[in-house]
Rosetta silent file (secondary structure, phi, psi, omega in degrees, C-alpha in Angstrom):
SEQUENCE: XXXXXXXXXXXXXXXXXXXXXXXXXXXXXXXXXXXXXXXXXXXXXXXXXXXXXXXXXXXXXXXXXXXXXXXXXXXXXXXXXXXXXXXXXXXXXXXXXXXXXXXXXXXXXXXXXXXXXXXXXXXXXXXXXXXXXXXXXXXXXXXXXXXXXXXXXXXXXXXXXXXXXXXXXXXXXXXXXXXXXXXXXXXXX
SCORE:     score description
SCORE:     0.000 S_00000001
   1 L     0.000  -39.023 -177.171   -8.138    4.128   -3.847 S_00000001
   2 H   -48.374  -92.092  176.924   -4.580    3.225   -4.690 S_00000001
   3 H   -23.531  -46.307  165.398   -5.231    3.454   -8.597 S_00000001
   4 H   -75.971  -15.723 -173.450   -6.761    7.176   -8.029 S_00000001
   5 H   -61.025  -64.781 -163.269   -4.333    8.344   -5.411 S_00000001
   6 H   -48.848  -37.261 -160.983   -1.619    7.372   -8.368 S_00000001
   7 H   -45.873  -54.142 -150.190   -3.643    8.987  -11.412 S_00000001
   8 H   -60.662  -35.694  173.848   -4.140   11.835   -9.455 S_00000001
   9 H   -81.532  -35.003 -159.203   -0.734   12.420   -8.727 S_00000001
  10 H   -79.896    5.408  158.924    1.086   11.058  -11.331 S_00000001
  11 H   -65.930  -56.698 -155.375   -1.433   13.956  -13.653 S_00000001
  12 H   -71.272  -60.606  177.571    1.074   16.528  -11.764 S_00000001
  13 L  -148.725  140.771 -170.013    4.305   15.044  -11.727 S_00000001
  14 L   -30.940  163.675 -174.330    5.450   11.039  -13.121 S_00000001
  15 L  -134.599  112.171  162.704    4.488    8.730   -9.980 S_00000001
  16 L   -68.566  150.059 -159.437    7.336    5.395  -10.108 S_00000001
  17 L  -150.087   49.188 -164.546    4.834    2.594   -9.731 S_00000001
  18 L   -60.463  -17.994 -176.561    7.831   -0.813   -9.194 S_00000001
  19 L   -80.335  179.969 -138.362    5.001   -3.223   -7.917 S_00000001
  20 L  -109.916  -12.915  157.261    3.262   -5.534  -10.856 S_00000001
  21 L   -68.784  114.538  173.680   -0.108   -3.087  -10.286 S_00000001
  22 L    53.091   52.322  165.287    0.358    0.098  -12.781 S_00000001
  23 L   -83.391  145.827  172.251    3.748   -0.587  -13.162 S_00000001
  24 L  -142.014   13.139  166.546    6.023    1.575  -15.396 S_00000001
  25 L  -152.472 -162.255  171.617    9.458    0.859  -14.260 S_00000001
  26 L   -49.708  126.397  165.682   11.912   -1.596  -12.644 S_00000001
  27 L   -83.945  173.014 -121.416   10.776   -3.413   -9.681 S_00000001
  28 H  -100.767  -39.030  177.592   12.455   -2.838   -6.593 S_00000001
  29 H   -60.959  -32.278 -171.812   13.912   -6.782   -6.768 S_00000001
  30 H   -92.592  -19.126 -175.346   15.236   -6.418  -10.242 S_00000001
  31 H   -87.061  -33.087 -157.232   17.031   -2.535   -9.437 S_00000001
  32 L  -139.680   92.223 -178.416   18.757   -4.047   -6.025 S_00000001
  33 L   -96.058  114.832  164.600   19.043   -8.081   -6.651 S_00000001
  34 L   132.612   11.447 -179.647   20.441   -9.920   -4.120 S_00000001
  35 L  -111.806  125.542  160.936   18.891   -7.883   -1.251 S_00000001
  36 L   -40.371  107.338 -121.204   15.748   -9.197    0.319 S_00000001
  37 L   -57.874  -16.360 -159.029   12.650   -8.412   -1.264 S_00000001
  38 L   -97.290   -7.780 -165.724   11.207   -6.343    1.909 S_00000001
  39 L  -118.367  -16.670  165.851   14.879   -4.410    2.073 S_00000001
  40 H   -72.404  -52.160  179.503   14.667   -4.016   -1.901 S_00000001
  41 H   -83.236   -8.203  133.522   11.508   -2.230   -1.255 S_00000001
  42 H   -45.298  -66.674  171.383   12.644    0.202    1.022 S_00000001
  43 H   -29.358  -54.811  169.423   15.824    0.707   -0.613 S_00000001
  44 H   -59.516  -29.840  170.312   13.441    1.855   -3.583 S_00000001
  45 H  -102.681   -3.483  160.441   11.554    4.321   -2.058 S_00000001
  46 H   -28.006  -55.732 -153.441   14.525    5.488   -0.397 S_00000001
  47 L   -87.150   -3.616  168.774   15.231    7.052   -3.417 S_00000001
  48 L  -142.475  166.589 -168.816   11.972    9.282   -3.397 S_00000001
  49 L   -78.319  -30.172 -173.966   10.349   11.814   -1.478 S_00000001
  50 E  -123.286  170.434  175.027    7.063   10.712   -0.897 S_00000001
  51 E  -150.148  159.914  178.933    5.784    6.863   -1.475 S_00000001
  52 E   -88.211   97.331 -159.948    2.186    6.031   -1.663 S_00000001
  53 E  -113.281   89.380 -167.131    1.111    3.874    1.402 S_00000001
  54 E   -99.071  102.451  140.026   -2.616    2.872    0.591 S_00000001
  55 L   -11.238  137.924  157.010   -4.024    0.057    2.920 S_00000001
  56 L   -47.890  -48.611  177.853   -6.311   -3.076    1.087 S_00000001
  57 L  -124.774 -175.919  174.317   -9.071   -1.593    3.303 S_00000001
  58 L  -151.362   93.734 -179.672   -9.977    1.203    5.635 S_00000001
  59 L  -130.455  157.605  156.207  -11.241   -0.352    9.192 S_00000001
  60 L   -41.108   91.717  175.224  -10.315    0.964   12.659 S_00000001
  61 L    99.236    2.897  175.072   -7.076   -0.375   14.007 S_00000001
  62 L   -88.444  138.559  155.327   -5.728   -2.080   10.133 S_00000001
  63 L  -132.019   65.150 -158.446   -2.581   -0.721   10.044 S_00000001
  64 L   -71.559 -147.606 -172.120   -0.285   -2.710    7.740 S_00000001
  65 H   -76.436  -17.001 -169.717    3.568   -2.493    6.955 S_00000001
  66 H   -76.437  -24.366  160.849    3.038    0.096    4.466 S_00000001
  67 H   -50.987  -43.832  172.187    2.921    3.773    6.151 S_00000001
  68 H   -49.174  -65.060  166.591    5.837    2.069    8.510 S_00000001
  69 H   -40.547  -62.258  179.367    8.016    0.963    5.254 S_00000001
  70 H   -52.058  -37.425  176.959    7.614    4.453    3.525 S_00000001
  71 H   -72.749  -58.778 -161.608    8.979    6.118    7.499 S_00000001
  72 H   -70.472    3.602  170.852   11.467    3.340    7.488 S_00000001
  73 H   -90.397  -22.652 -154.152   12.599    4.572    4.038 S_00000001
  74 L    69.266   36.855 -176.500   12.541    7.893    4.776 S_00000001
  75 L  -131.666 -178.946 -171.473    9.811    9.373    2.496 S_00000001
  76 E  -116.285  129.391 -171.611    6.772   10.838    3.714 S_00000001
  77 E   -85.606  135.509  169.547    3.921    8.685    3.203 S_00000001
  78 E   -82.742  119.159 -172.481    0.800    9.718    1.565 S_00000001
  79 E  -123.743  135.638  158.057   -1.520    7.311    3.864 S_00000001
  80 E  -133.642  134.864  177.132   -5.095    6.175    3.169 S_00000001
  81 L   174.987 -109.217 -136.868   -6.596    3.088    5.351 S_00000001
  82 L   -65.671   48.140  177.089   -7.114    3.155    8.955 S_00000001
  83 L     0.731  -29.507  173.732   -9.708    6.064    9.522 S_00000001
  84 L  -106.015   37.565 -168.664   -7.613    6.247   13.461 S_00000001
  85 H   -80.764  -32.056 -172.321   -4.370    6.376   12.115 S_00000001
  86 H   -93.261   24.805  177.826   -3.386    9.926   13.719 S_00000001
  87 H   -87.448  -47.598 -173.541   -4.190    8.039   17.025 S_00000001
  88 H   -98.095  -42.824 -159.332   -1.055    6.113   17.075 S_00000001
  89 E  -115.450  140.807 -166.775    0.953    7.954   14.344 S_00000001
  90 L   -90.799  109.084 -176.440    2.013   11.813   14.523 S_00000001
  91 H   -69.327  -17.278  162.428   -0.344   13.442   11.813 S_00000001
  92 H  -102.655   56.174 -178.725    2.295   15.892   11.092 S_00000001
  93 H  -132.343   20.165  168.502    4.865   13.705   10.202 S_00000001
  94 L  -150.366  171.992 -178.817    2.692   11.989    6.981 S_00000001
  95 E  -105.873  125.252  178.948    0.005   13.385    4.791 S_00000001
  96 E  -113.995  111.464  169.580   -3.380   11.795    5.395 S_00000001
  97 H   -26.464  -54.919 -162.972   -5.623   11.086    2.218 S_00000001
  98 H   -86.651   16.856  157.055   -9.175   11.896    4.688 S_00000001
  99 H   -80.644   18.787 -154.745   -7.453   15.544    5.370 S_00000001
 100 L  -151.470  123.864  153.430   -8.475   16.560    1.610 S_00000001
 101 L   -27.876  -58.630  169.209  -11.779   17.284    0.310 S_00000001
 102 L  -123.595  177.206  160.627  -10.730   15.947   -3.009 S_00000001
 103 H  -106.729   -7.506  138.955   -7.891   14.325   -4.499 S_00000001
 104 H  -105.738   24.496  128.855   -7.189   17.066   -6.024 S_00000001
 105 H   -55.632  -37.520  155.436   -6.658   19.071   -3.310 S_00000001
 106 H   -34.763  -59.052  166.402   -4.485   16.373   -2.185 S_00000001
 107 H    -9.437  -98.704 -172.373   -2.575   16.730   -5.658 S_00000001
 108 H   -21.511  -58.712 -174.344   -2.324   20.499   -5.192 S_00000001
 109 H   -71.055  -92.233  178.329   -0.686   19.650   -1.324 S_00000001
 110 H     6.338  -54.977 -178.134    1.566   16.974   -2.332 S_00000001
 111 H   -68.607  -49.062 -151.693    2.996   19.419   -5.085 S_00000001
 112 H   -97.680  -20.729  148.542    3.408   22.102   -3.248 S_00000001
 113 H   -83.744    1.955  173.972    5.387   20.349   -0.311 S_00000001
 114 H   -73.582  -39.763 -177.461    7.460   18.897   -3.255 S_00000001
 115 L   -94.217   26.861  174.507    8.598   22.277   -4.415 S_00000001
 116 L  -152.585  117.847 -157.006    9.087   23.537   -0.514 S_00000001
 117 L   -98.700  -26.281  170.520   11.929   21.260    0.513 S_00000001
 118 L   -75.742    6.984 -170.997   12.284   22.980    4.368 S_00000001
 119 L  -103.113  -26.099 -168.687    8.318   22.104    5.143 S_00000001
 120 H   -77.269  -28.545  174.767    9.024   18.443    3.496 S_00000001
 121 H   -89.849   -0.098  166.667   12.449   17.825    5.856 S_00000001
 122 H   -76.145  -42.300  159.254   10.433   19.122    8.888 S_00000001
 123 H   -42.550  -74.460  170.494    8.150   16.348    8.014 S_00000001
 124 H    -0.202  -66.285 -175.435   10.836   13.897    7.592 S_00000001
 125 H   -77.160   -3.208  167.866   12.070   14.917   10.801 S_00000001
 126 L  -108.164  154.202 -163.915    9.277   14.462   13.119 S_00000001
 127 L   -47.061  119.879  174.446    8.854   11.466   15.443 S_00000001
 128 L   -52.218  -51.612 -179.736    6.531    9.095   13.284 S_00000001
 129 E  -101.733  155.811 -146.046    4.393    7.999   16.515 S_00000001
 130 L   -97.485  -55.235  158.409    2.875   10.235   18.615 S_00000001
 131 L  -100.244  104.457  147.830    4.477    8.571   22.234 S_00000001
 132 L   -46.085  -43.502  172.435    8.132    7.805   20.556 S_00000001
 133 L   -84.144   11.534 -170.066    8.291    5.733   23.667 S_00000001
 134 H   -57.871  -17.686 -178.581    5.322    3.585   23.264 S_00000001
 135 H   -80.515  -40.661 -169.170    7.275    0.416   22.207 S_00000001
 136 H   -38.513  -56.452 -175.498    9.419    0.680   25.523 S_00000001
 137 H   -68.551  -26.200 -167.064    6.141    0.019   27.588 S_00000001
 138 H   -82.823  -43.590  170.970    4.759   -2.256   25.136 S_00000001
 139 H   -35.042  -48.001  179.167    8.134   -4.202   24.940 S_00000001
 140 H   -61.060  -48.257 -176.212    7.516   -4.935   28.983 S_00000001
 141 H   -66.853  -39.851 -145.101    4.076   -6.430   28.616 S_00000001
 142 H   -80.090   -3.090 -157.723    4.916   -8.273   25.179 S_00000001
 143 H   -96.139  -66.618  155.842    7.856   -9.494   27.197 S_00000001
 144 H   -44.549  -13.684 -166.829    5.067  -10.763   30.382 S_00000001
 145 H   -98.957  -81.478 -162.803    2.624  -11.747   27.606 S_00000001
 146 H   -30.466  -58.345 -173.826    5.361  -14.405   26.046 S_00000001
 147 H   -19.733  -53.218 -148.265    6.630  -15.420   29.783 S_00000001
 148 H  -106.722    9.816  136.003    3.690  -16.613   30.367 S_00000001
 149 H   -79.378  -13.553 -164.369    2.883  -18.279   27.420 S_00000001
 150 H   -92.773  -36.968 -168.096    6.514  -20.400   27.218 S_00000001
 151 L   -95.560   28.753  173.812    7.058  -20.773   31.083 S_00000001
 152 L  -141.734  147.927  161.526    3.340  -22.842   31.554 S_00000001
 153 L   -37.022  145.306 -177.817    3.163  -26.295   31.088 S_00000001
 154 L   -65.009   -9.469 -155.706    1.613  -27.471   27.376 S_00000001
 155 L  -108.460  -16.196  162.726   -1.357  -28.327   28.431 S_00000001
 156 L  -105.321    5.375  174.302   -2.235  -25.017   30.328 S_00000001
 157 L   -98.913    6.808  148.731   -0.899  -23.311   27.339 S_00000001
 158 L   -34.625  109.628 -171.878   -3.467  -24.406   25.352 S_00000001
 159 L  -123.631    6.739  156.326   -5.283  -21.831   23.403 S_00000001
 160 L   -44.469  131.194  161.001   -7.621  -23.895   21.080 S_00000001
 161 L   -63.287  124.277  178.542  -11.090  -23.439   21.502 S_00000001
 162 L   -43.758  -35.443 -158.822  -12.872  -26.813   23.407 S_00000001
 163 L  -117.702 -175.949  175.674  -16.289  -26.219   21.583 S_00000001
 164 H    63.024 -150.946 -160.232  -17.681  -25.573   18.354 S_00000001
 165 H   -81.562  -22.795  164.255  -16.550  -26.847   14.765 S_00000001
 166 H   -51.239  -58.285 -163.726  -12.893  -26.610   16.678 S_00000001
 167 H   -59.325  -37.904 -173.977  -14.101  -29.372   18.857 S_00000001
 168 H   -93.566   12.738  150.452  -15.433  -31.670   16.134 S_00000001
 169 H   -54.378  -44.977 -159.922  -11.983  -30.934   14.210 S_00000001
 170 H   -76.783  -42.781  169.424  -10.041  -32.089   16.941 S_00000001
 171 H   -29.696  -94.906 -172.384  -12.431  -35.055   17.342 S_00000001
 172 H   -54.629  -28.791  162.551  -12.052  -36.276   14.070 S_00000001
 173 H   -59.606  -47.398  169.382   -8.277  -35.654   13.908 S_00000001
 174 H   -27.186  -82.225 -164.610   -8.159  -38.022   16.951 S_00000001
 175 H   -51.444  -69.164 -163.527  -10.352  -40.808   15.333 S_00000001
 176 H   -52.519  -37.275  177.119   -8.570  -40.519   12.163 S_00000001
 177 H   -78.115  -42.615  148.873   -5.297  -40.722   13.081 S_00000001
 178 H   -12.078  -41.681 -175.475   -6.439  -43.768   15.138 S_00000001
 179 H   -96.772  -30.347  174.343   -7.295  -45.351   12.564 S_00000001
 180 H   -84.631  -42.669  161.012   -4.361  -44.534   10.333 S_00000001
 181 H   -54.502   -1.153 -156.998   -1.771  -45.770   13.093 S_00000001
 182 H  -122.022  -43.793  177.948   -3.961  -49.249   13.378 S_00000001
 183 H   -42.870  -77.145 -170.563   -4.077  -49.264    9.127 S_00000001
 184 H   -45.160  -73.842 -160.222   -0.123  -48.792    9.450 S_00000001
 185 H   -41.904  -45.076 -165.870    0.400  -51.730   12.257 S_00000001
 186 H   -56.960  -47.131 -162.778   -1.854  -53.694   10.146 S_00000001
 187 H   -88.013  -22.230 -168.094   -0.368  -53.439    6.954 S_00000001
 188 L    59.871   31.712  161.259    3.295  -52.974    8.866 S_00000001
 189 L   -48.595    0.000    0.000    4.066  -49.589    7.159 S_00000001
């Protein structure tokens, strides 16, 4: 999907491509060197209006860093992945690849918010997730989630599974290192 998103656009107007897939220019490490590669790549797309934020896959709930990176750069991400993506994320503040028929009807949109620069900073400008406060509440539980892993004893804070091919892992880690402490005493290692 990636590789056609870019053709398609990059038919219309050049597409910058810095990662080692269809590359044709600098990468983002080699333009801003001494900045940290995930702050390199931002920096770099900084510098354009839209960035291409195509997911590995397209399942329910994958949502990696890339639609985020392209908001935290300040471009408007062309997104394809997560078929529920306008669940969590405010569809009119990115362009979503499964609104378009074709890709080139995508094209065709893409261009034509490039050449309309007040519909592209109203994107810009609207709140990327759909509740802007959703981390506050999430913050509280993830805050109650940790407590209550840090604040229990190690042994009720156990989250290995007891049974299955975990069990005969743990088993044999046991035995083995048994035997490798008894090796060492023997041998005085």
């Amino acid at each position: 999907m990636r590789e056609a998103l870019f053709h398609a656009l990059n038919q219309r107007k050049p597409v910058l491509s810095a990662g080692r897939h269809l590359n044709n220019t600098l990468s983002a490490d080699a333009r801003f060197p001494g900045l940290e590669p995930n702050a390199a790549k931002r920096r770099f797309m900084a510098d354009c209006r839209f960035s291409l934020a195509v997911e590995n896959s397209a399942h329910p709930g994958y949502v990696t860093e890339k639609i985020a990176d392209a908001f935290l750069a300040r471009t408007v991400p062309v997104y394809w992945g997560d078929p529920l993506v306008a669940q969590e994320f405010n569809p009119a503040s990115f362009v979503n690849v499964r609104d378009f028929a074709s890709h080139a009807e995508l094209a065709d949109f893409v261009m034509e918010l490039d050449r309309n620069e007040e519909r592209t900073l109203a994107m810009l400008n609207t709140p990327p997730l759909r509740q802007p406060d959703q981390f506050t509440s999430y913050g509280a539980a993830l805050t109650a989630f940790l407590r209550n892993i840090f604040d229990q004893d190690q042994t009720s804070a156990r989250r290995r599974p007891r049974g299955g091919f975990a069990g005969t892992l743990e088993r044999r880690r046991r035995r083995d290192g048994a035997g490798l402490r008894a090796l060492l005493k023997r041998n005085r290692l």
